[in-house]
PyMOL Python script that loads the backbone (N, CA, C, O; Angstrom):
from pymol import cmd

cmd.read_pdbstr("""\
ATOM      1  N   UNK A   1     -16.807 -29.596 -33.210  1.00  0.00           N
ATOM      2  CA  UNK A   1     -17.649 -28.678 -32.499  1.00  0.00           C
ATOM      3  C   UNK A   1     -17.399 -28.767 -30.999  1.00  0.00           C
ATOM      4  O   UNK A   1     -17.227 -27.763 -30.309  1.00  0.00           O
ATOM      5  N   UNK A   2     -17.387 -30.089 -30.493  1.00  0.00           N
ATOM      6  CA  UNK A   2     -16.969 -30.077 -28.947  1.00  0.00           C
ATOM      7  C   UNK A   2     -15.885 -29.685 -28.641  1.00  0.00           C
ATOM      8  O   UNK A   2     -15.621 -29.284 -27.508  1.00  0.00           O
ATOM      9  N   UNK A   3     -14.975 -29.738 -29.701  1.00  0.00           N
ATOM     10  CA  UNK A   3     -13.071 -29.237 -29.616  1.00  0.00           C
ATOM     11  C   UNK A   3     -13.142 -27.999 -29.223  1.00  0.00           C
ATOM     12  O   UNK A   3     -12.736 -27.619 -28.125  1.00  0.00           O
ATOM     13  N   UNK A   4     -13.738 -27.165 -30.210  1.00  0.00           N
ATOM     14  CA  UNK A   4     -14.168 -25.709 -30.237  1.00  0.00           C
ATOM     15  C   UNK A   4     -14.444 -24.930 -28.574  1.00  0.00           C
ATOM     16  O   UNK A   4     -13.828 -24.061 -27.957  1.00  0.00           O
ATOM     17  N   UNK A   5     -15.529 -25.649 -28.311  1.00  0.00           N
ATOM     18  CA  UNK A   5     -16.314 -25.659 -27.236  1.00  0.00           C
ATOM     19  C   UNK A   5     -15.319 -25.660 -25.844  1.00  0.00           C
ATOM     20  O   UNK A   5     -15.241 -24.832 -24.937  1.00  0.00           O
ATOM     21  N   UNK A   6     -14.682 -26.785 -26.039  1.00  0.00           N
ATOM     22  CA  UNK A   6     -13.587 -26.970 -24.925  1.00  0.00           C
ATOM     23  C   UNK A   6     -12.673 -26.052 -24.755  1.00  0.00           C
ATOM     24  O   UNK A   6     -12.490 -25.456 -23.694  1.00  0.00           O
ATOM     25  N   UNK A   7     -11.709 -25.791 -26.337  1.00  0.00           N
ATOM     26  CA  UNK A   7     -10.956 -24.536 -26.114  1.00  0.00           C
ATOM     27  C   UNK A   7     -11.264 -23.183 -25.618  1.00  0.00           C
ATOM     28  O   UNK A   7     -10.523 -22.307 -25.173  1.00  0.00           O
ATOM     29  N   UNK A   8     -12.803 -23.234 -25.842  1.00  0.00           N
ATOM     30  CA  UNK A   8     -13.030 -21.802 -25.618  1.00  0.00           C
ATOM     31  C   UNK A   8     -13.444 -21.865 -24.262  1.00  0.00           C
ATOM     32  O   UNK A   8     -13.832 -20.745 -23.930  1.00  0.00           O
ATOM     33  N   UNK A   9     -13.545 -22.799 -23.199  1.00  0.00           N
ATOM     34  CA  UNK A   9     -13.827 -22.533 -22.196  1.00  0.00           C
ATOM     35  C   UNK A   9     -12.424 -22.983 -21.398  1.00  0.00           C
ATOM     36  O   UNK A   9     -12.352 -22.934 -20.170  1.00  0.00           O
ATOM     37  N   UNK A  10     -11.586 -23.321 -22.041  1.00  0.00           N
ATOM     38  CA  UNK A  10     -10.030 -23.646 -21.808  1.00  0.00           C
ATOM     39  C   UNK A  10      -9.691 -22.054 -21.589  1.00  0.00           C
ATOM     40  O   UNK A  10      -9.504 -21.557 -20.479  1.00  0.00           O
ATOM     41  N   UNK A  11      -9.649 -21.446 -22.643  1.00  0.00           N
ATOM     42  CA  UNK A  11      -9.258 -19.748 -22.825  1.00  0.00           C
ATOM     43  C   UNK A  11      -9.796 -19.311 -21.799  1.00  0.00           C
ATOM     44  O   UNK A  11      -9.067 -18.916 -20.890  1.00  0.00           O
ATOM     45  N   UNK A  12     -11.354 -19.257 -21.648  1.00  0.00           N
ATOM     46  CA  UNK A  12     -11.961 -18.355 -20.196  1.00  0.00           C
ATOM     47  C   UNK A  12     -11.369 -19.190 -19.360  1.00  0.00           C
ATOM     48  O   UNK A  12     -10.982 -18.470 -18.440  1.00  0.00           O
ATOM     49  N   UNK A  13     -11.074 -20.269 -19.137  1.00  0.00           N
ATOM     50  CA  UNK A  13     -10.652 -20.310 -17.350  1.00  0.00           C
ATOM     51  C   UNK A  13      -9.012 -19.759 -16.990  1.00  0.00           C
ATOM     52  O   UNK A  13      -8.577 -19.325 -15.923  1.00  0.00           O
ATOM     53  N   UNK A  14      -8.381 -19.938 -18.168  1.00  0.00           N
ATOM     54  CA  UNK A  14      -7.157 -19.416 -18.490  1.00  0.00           C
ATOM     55  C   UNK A  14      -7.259 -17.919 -17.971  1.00  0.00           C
ATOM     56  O   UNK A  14      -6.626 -17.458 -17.022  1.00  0.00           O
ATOM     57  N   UNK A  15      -8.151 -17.263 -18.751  1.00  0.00           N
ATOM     58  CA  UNK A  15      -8.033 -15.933 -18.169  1.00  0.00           C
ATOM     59  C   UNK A  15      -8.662 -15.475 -16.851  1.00  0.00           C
ATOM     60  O   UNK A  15      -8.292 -14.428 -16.319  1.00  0.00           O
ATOM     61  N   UNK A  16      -9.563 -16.216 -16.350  1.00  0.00           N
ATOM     62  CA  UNK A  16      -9.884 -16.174 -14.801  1.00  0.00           C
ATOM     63  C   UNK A  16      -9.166 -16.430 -13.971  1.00  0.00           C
ATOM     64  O   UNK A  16      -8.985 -15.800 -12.929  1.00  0.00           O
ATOM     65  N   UNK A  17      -8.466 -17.759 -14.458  1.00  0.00           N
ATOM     66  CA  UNK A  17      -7.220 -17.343 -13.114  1.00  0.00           C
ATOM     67  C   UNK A  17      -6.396 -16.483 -13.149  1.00  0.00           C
ATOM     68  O   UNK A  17      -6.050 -15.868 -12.140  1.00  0.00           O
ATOM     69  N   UNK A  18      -5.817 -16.225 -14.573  1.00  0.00           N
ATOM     70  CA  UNK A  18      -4.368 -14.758 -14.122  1.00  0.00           C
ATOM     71  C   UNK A  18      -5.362 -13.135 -13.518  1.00  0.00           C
ATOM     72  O   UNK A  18      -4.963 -12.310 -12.696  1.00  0.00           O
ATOM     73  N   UNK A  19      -6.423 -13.134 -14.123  1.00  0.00           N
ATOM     74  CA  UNK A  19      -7.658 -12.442 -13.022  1.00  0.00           C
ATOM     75  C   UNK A  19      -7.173 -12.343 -11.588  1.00  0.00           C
ATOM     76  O   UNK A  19      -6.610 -11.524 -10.862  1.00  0.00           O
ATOM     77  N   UNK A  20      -7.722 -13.720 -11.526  1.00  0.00           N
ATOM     78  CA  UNK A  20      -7.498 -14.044  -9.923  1.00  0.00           C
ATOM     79  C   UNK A  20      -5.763 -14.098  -9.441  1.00  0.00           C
ATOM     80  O   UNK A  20      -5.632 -13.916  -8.231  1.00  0.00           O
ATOM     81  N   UNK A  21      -5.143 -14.201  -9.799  1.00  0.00           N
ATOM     82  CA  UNK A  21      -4.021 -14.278  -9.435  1.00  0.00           C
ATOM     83  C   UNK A  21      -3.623 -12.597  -9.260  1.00  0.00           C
ATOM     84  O   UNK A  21      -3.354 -11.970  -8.235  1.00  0.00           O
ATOM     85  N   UNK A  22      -3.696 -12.174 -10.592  1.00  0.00           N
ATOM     86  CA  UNK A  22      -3.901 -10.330 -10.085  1.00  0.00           C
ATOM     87  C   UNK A  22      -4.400  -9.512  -8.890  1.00  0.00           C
ATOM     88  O   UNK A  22      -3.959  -8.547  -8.266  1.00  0.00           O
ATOM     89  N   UNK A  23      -5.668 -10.404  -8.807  1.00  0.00           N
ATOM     90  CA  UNK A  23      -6.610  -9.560  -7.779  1.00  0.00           C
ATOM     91  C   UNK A  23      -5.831 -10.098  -6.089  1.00  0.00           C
ATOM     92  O   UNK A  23      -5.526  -9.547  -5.031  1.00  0.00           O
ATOM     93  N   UNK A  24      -5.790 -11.188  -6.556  1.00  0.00           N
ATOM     94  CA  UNK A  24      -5.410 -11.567  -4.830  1.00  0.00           C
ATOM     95  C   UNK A  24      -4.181 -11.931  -4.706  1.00  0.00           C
ATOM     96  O   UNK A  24      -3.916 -12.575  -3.691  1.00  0.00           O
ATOM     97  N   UNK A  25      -3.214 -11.676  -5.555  1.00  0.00           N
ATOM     98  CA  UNK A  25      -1.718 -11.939  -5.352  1.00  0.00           C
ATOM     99  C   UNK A  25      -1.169 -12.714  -4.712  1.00  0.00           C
ATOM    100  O   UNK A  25      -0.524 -12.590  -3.671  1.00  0.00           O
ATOM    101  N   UNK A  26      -1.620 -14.332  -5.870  1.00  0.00           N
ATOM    102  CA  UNK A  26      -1.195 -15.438  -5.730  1.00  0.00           C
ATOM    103  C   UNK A  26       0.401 -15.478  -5.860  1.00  0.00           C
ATOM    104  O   UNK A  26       1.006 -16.483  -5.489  1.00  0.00           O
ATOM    105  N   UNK A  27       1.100 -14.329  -6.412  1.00  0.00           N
ATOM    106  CA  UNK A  27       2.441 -14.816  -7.061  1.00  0.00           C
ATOM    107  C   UNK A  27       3.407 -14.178  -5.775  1.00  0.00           C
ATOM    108  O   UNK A  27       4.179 -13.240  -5.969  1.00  0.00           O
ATOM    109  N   UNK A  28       3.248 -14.790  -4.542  1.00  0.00           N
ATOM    110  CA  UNK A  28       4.207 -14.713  -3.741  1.00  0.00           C
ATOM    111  C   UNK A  28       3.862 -13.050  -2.697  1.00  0.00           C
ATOM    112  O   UNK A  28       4.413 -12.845  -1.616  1.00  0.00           O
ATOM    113  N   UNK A  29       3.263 -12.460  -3.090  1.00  0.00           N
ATOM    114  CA  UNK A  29       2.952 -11.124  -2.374  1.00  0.00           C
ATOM    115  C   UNK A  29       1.946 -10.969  -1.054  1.00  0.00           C
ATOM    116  O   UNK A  29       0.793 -11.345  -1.265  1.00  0.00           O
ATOM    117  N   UNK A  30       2.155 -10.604  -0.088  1.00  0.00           N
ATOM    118  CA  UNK A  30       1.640 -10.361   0.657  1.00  0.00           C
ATOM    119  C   UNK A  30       0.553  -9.190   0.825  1.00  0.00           C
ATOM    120  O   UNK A  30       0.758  -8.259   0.047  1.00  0.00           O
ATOM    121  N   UNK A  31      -0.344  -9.062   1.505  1.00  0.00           N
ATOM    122  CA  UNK A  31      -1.601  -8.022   1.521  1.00  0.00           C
ATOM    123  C   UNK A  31      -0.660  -6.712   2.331  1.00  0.00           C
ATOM    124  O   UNK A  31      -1.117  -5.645   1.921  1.00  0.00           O
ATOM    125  N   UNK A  32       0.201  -6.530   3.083  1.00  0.00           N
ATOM    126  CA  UNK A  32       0.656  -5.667   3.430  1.00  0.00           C
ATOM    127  C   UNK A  32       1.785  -5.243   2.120  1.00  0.00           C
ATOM    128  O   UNK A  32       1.920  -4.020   2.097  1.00  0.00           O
ATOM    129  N   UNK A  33       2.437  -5.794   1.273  1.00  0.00           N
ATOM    130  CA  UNK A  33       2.693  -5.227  -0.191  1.00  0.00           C
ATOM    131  C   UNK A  33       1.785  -4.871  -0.542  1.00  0.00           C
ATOM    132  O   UNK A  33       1.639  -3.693  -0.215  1.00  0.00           O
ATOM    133  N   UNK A  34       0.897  -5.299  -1.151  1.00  0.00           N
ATOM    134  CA  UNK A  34      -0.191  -4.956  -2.097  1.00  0.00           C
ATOM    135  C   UNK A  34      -0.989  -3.833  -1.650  1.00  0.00           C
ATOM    136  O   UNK A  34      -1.773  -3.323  -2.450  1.00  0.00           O
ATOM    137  N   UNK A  35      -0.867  -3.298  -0.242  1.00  0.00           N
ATOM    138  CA  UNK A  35      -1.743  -2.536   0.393  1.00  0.00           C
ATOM    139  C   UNK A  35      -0.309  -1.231   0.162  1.00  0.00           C
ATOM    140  O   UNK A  35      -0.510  -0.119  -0.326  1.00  0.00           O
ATOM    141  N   UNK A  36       0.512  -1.529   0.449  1.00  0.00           N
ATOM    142  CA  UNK A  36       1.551  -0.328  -0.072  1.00  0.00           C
ATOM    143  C   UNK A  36       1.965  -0.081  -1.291  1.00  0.00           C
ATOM    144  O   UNK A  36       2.883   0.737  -1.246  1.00  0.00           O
ATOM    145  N   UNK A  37       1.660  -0.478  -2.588  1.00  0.00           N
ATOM    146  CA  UNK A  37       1.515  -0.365  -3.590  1.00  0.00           C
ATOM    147  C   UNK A  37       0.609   0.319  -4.251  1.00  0.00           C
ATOM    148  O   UNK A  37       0.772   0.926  -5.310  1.00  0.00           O
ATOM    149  N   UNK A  38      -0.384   0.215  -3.597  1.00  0.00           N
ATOM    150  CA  UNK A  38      -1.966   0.961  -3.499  1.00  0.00           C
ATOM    151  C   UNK A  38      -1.401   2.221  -2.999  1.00  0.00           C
ATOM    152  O   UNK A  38      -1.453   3.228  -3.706  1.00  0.00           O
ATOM    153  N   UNK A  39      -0.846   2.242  -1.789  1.00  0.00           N
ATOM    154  CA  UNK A  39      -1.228   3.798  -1.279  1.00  0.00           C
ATOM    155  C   UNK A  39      -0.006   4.363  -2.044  1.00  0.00           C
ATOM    156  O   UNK A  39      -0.125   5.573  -2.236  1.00  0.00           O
ATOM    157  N   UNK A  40       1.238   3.776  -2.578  1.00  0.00           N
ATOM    158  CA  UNK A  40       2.389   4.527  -3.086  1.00  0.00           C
ATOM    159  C   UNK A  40       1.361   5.125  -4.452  1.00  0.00           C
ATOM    160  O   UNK A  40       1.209   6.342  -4.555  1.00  0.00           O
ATOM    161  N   UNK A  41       0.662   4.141  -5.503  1.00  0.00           N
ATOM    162  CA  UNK A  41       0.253   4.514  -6.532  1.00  0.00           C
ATOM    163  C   UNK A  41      -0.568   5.602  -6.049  1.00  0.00           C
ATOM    164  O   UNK A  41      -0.361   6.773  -6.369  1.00  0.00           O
ATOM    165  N   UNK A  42      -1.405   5.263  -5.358  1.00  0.00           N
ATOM    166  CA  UNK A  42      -2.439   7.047  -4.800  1.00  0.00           C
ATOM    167  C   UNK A  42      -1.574   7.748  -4.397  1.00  0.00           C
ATOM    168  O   UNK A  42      -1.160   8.305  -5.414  1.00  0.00           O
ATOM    169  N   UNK A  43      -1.093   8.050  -3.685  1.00  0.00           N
ATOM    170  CA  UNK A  43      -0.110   9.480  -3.173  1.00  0.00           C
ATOM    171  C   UNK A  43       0.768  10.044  -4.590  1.00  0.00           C
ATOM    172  O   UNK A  43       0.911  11.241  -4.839  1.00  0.00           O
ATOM    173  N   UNK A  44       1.274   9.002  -5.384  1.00  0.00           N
ATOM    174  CA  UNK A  44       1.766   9.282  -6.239  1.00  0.00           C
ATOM    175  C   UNK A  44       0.962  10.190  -7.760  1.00  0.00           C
ATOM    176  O   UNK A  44       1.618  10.822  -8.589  1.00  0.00           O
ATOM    177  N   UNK A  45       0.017  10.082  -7.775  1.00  0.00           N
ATOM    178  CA  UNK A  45      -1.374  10.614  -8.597  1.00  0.00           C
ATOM    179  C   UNK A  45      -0.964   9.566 -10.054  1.00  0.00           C
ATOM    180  O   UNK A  45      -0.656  10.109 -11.115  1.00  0.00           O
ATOM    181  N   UNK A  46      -1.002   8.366  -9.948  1.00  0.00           N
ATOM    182  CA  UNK A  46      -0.987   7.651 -11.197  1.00  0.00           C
ATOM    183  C   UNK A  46      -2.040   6.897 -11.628  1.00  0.00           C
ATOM    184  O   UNK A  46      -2.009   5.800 -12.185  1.00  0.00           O
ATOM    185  N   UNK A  47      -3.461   7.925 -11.168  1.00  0.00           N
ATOM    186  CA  UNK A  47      -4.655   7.761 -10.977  1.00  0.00           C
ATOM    187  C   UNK A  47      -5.053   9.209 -12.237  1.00  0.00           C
ATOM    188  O   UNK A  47      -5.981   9.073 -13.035  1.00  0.00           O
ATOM    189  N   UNK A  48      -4.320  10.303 -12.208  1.00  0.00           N
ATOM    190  CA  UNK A  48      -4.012  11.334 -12.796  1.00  0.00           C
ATOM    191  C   UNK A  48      -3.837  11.071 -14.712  1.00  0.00           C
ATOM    192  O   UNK A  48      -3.460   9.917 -14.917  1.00  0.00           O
ATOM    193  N   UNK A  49      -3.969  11.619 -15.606  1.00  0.00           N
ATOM    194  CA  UNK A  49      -3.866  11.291 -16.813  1.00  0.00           C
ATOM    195  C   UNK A  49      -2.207  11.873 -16.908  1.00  0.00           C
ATOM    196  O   UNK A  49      -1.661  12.922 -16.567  1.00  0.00           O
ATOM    197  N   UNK A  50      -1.784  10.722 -17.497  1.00  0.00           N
ATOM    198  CA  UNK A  50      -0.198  11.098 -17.796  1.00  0.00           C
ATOM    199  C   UNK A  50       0.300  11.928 -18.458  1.00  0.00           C
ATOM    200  O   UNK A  50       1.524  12.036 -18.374  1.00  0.00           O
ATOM    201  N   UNK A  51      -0.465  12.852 -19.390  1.00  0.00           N
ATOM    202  CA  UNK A  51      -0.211  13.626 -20.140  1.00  0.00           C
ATOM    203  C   UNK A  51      -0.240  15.747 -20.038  1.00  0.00           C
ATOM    204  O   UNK A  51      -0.145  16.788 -20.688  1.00  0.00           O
ATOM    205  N   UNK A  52      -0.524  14.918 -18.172  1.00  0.00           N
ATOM    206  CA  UNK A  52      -1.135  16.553 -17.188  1.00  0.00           C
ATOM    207  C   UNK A  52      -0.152  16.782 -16.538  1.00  0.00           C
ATOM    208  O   UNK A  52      -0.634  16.654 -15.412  1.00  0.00           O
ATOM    209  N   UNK A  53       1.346  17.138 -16.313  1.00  0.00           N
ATOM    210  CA  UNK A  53       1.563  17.348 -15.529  1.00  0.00           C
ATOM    211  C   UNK A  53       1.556  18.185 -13.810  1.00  0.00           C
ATOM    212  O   UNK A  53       2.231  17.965 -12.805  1.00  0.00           O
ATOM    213  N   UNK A  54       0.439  19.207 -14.114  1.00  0.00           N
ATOM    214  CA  UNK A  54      -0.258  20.019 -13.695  1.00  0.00           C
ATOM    215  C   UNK A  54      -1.341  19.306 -12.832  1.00  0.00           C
ATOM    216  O   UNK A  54      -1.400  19.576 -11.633  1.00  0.00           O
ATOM    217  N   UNK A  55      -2.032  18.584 -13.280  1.00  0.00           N
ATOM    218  CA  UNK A  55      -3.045  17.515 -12.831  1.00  0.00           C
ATOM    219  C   UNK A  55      -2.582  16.410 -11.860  1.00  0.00           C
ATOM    220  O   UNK A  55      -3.216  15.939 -10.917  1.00  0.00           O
ATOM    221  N   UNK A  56      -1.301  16.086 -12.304  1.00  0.00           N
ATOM    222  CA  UNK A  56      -0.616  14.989 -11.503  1.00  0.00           C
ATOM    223  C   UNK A  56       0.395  15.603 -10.378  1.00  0.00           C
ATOM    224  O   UNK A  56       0.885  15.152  -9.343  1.00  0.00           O
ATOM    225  N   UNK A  57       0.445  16.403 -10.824  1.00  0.00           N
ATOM    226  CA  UNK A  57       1.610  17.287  -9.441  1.00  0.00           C
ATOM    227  C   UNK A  57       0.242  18.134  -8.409  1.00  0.00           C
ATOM    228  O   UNK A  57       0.613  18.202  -7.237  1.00  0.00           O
ATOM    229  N   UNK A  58      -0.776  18.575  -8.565  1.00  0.00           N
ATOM    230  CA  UNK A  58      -1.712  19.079  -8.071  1.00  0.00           C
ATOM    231  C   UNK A  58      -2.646  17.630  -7.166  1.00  0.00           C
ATOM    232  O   UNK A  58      -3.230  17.795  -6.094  1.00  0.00           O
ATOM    233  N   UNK A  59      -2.587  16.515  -7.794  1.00  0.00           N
ATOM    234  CA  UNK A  59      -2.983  15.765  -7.186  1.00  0.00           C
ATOM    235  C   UNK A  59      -1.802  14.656  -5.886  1.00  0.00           C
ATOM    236  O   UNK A  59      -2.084  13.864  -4.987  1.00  0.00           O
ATOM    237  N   UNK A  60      -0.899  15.016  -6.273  1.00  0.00           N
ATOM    238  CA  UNK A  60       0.582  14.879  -5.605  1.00  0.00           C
ATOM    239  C   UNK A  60       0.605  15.375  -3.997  1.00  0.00           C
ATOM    240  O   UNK A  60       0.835  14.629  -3.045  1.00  0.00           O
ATOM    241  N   UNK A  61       0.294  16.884  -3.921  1.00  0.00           N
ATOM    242  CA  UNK A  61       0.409  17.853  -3.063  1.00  0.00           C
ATOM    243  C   UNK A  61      -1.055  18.108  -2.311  1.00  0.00           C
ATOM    244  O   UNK A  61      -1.047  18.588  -1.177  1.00  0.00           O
ATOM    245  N   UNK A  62      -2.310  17.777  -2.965  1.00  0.00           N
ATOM    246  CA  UNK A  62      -3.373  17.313  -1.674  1.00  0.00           C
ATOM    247  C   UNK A  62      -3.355  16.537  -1.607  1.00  0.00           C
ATOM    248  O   UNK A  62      -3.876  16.462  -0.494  1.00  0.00           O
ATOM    249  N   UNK A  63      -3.113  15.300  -1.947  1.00  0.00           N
ATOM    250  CA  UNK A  63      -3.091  14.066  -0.802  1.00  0.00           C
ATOM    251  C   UNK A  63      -2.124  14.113   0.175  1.00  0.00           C
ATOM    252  O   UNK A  63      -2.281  13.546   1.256  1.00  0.00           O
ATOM    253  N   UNK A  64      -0.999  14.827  -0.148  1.00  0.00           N
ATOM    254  CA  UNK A  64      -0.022  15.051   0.621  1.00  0.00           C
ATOM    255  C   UNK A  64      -0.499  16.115   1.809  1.00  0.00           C
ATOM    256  O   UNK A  64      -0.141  15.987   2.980  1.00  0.00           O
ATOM    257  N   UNK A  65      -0.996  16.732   1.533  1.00  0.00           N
ATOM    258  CA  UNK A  65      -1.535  17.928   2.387  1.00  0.00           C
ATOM    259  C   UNK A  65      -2.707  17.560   3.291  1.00  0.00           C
ATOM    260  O   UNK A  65      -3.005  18.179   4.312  1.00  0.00           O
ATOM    261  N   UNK A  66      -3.469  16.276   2.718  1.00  0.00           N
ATOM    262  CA  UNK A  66      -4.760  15.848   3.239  1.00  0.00           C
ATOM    263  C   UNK A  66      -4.221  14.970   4.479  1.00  0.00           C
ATOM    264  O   UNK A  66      -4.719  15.162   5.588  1.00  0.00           O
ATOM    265  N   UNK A  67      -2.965  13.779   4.258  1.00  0.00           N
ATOM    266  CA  UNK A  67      -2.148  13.291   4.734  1.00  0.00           C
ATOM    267  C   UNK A  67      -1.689  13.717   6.381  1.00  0.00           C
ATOM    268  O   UNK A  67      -1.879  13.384   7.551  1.00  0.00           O
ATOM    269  N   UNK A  68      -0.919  14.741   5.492  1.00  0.00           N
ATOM    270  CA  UNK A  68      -0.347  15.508   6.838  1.00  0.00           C
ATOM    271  C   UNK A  68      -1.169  16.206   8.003  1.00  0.00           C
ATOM    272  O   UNK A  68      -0.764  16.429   9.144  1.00  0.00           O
ATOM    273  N   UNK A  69      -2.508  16.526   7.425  1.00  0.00           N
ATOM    274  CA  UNK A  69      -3.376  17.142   8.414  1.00  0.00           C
ATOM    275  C   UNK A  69      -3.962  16.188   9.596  1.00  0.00           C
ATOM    276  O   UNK A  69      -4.133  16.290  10.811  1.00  0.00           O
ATOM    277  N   UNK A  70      -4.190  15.148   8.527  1.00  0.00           N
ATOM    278  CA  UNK A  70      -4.563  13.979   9.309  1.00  0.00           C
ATOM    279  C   UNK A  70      -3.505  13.271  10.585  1.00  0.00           C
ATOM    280  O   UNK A  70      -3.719  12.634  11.616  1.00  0.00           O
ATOM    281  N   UNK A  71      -2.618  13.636  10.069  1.00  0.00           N
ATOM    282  CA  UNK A  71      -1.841  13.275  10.904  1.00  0.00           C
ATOM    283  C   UNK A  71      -1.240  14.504  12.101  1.00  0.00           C
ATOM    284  O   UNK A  71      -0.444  14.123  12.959  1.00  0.00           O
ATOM    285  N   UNK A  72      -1.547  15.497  12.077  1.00  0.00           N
ATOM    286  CA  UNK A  72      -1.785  16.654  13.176  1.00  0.00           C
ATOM    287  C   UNK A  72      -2.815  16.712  13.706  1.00  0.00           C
ATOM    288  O   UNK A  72      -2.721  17.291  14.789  1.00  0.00           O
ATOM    289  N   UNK A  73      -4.495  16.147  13.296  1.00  0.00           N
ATOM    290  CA  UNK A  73      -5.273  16.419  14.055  1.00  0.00           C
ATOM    291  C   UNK A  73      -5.242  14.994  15.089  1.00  0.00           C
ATOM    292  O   UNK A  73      -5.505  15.072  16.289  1.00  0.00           O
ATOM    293  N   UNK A  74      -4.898  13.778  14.440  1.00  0.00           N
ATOM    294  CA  UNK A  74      -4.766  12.656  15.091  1.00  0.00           C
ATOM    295  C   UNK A  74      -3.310  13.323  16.819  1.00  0.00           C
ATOM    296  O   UNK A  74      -3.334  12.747  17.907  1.00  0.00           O
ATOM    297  N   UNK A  75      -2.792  13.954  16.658  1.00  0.00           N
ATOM    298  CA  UNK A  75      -1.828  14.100  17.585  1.00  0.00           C
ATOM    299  C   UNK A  75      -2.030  15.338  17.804  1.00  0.00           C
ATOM    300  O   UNK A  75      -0.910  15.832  17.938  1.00  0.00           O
ATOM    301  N   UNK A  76      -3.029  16.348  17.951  1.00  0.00           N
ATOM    302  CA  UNK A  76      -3.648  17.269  18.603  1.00  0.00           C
ATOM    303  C   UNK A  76      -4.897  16.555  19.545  1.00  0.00           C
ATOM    304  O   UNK A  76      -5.015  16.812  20.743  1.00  0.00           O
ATOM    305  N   UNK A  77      -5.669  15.761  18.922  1.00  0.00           N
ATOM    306  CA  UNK A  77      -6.767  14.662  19.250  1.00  0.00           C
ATOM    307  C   UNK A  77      -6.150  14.217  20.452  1.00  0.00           C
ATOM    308  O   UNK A  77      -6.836  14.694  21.356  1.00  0.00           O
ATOM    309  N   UNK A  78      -4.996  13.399  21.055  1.00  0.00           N
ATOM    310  CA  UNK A  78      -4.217  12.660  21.231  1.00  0.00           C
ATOM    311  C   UNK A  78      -3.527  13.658  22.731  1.00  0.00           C
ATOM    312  O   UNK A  78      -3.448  13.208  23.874  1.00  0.00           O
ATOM    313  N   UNK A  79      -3.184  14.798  22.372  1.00  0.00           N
ATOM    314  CA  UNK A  79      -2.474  15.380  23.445  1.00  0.00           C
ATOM    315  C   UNK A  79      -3.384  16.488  24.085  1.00  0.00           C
ATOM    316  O   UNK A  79      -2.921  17.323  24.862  1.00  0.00           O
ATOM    317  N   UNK A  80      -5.228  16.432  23.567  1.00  0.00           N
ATOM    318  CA  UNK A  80      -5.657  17.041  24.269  1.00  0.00           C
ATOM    319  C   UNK A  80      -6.623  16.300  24.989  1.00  0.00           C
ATOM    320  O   UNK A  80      -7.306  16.937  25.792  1.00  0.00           O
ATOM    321  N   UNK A  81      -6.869  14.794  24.838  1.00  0.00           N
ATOM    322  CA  UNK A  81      -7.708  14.046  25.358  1.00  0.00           C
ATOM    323  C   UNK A  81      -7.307  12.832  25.990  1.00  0.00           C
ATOM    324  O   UNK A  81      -7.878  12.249  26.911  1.00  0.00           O
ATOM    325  N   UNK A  82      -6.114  12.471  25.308  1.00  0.00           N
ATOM    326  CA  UNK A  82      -5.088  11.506  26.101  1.00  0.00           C
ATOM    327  C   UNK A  82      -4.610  11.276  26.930  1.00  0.00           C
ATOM    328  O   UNK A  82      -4.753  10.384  27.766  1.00  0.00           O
ATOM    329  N   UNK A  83      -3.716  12.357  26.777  1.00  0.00           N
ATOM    330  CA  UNK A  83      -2.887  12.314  26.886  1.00  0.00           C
ATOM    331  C   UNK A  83      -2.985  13.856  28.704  1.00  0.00           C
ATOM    332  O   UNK A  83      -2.224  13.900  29.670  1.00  0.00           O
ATOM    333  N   UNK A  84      -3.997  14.615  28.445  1.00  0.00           N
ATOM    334  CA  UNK A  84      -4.088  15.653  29.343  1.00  0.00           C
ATOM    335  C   UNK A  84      -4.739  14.941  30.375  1.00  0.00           C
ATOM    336  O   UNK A  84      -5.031  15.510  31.427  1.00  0.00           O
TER     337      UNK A  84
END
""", "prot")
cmd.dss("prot")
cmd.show_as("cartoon", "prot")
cmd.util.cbc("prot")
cmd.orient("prot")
């Protein structure tokens, strides 16, 4: 019964750390990887159901579009208050 007991809390800590090793990318990765991995998977729509292509190419092209705006109003922002 204590054998039992042990293994099974052997198993949960087993799986808490590869958890943790996932979440905070113990296996050699840095937070600036892991932070571009993130935004490649979002821009990429693999957040999207794989079976949409419609859904995943539509979600492709506004973030892309949301992206780019952001990045014109930041350098309209920039050359009318900045920069003038």
């Amino acid at each position: 019964m204590a054998e039992d007991r042990h293994a099974k809390a052997a198993e949960q800590a087993r799986r808490e750390l590869e958890h943790l090793r996932e979440e905070t990318g113990l296996l050699g990765a840095s937070s600036m990887v892991r932070a571009t991995r993130r935004a490649q998977a979002h821009f990429s729509g693999a957040d999207a159901p794989q079976n949409d292509p419609a859904e995943i190419w539509g979600r492709r092209i506004g973030r892309a579009l949301a992206a780019s705006f952001v990045v014109v109003l930041l350098w309209w922002l920039a050359a009318t208050y900045v920069f003038a």
